[in-house]
C-alpha positions in Angstrom: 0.0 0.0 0.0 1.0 3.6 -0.5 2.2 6.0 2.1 -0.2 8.3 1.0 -3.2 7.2 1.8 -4.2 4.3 3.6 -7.4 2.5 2.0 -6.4 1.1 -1.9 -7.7 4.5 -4.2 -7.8 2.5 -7.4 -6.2 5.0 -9.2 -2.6 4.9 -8.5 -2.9 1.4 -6.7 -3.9 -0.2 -10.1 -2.2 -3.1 -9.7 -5.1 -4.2 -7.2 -7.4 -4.1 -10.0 -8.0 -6.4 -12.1 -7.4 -6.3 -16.0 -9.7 -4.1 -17.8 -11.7 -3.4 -14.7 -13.5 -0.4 -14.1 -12.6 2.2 -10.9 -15.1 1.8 -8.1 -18.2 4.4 -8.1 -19.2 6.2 -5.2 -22.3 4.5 -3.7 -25.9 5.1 -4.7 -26.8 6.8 -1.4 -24.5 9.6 -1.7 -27.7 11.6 -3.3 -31.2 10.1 -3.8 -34.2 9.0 -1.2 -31.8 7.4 1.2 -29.7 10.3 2.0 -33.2 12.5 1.8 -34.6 10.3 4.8 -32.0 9.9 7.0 -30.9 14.0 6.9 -34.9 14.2 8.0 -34.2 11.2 10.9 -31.3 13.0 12.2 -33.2 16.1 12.6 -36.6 14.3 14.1 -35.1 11.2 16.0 -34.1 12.0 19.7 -31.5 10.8 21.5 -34.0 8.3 23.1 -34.2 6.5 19.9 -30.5 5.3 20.5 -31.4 3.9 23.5 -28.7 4.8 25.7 -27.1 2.6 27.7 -27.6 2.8 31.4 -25.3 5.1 33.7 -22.8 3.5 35.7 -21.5 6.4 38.3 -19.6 7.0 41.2 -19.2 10.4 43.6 -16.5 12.5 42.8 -14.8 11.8 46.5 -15.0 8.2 45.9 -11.1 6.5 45.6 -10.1 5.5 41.2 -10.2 1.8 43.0 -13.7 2.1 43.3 -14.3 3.6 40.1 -12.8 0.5 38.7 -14.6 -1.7 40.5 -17.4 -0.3 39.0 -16.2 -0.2 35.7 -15.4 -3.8 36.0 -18.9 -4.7 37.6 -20.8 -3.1 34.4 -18.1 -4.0 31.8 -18.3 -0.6 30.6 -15.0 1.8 29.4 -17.0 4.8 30.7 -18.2 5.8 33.8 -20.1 9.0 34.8 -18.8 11.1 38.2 -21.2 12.2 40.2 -21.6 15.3 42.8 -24.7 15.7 44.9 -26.6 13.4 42.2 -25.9 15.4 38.9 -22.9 15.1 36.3 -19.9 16.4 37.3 -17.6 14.3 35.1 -16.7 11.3 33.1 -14.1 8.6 33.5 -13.0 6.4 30.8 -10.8 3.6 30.0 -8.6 6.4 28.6 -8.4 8.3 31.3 -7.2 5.5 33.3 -4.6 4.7 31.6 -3.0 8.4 30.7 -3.6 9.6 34.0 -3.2 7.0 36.3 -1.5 4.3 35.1 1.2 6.1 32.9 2.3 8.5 35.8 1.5 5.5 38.6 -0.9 7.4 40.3 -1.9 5.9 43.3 -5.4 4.2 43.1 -6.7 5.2 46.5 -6.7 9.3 45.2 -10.3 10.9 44.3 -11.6 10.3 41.5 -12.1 14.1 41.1 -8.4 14.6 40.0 -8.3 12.3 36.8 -12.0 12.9 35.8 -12.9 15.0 32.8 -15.0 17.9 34.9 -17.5 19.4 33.7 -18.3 16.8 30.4 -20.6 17.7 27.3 -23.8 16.5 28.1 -27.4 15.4 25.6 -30.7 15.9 27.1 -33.3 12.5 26.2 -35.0 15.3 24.3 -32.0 16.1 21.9 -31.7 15.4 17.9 -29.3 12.3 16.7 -27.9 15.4 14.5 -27.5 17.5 18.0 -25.4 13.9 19.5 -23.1 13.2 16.3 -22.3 17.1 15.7 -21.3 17.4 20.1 -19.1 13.8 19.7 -17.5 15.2 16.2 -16.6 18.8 17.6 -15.2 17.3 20.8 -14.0 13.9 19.6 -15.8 12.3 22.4 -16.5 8.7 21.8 -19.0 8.7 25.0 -21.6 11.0 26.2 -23.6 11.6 29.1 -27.3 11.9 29.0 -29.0 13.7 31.7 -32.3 15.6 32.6 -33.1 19.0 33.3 -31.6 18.9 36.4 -28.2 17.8 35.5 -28.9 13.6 36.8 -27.4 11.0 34.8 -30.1 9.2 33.2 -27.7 7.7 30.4 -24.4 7.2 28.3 -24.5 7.1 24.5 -21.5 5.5 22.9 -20.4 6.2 19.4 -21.2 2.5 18.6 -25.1 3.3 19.8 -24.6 5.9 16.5 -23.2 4.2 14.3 -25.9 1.4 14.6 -28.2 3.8 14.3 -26.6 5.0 10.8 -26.7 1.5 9.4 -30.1 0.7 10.1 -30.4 3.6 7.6 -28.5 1.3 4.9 -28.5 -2.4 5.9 -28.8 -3.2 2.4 -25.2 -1.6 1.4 -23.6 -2.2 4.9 -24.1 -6.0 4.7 -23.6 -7.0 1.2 -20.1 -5.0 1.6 -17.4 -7.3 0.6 -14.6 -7.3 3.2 -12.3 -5.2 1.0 -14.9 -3.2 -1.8 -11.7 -1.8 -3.3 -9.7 -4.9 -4.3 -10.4 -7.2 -7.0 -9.4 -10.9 -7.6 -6.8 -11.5 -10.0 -8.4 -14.1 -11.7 -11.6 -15.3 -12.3 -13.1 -17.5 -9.9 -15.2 -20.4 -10.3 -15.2 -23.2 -12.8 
């Protein structure tokens, strides 16, 4: 594979084509009904039609041991922090291994000091468009859902949204070949 660029193009990598072959067209849903329906989904759907996964939390005084624990009890990479019952941060997998773990934190400190304060929240309320455009600005790959008066009542994951996306093209997503851009050499069958 080229430096370049990382999936096969089919224009420079032609040697992964076969003979004759055409180069790969975009997909059909780049224009059309399909993309029509799911910019009007994104827009009407709520965050409630992801069904979030329920919170997992622990109180921001509460020792990272426990938070594990926790995390390890609800097999979950992401758990919410908690202050007098609303949102006052996030943990993650990540977290526990760049802050704690890499500079051998000790495990009995708060919680507080590795957490992500004050995280990006969804209401149950909120668009899909109003989740995907908060986890793209951010990067976040998790975020908290909570009510009016800041309570966790839910995590979305990124995985929640992009299972949303493909119910939008099940068609295309599963009758994918495992590498669309590469073409046998020769011809298969008898």
């Amino acid at each position: 594979m080229s430096p370049q660029h990382s999936p096969p193009c089919g224009n420079c990598c032609s040697s992964l084509r076969a003979p004759g072959a055409r180069p790969r067209t975009p997909p059909a849903f780049t224009s059309g009904p399909y993309l029509m329906e799911l910019s009007r989904n994104l827009k009407v759907d709520s965050v409630a039609r992801l069904d979030p996964a329920p919170p997992r939390w622990v109180d921001a005084d509460d020792t990272v041991a426990r938070a594990v624990e926790e995390m390890r009890a609800g097999n979950v990479g992401c758990l919410l922090i908690t202050g007098r019952g609303r949102v006052v941060g996030i943990f993650t997998e990540r977290d526990l291994l760049t802050r704690v773990l890499a500079p051998q934190k000790p495990l009995a400190a708060p919680i507080r000091l590795f957490m992500t304060a004050a995280p990006v929240t969804v209401a149950p309320k909120d668009s899909v468009r109003t989740v995907i455009k908060r986890m793209q600005r951010g990067g976040y790959r998790h975020l908290p859902v909570v009510d009016e008066a800041g309570r966790p009542v839910g995590v979305l994951s990124a995985r929640r949204v992009v299972h949303y996306l493909v119910e939008h093209f099940p068609a295309l997503v599963f009758n994918l070949p495992p590498e669309p851009d590469r073409y046998p050499e020769t011809t298969e069958g008898a």
